[in-house]
C-alpha positions in Angstrom: -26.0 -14.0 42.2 -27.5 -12.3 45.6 -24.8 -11.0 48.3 -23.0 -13.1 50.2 -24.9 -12.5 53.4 -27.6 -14.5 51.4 -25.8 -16.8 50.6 -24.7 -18.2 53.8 -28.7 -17.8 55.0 -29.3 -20.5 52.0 -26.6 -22.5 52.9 -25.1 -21.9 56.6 -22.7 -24.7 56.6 -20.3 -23.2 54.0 -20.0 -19.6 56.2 -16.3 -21.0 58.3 -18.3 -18.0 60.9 -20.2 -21.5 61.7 -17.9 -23.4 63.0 -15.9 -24.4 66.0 -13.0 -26.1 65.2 -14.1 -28.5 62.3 -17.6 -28.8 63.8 -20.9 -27.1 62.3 -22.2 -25.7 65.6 -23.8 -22.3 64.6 -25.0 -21.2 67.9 -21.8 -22.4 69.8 -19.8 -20.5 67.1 -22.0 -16.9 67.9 -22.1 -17.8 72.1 -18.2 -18.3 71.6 -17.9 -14.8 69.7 -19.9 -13.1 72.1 -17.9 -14.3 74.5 -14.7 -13.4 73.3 -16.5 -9.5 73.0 -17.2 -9.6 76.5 -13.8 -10.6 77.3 -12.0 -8.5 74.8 -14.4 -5.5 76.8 -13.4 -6.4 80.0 -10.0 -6.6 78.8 -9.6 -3.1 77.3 -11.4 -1.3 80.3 -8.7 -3.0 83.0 -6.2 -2.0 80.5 -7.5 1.6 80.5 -7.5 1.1 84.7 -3.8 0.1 85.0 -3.2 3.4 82.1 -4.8 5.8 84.7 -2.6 4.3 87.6 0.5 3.8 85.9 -0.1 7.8 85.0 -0.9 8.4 88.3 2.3 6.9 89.2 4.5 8.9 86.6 2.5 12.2 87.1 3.5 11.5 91.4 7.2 11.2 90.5 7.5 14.1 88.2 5.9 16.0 91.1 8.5 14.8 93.5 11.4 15.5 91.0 10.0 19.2 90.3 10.1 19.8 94.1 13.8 18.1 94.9 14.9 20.4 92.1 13.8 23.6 94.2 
């Protein structure tokens, strides 16, 4: 027996990847996971936005501390 990659090119309604919900919808199934890549992307870089500022934040009040302690 072959891989399972061709496997599920022989028979794509047994790969679950091809389904939304309990409906066999292939190209809704790889629309929806592209989608949820491009949200999971836009996701992670405001994350990494709100990091910088938070850091910006924390770095401004150790500044401030450093200086009353003078």
């Amino acid at each position: 027996m072959g891989e399972w990659s061709e496997y599920f090119e022989d028979f794509p309604e047994e790969n679950p990847a091809n389904y939304i919900g309990e409906q066999f919808n292939p190209e809704g199934a790889r629309r929806l996971r592209a989608q949820k890549t491009e949200l999971q992307a836009k996701l992670q870089k405001e994350q990494a936005a709100l990091d910088a500022e938070i850091q910006a934040v924390i770095d401004k009040a150790k500044r401030n501390n450093q200086r009353k302690s003078r």
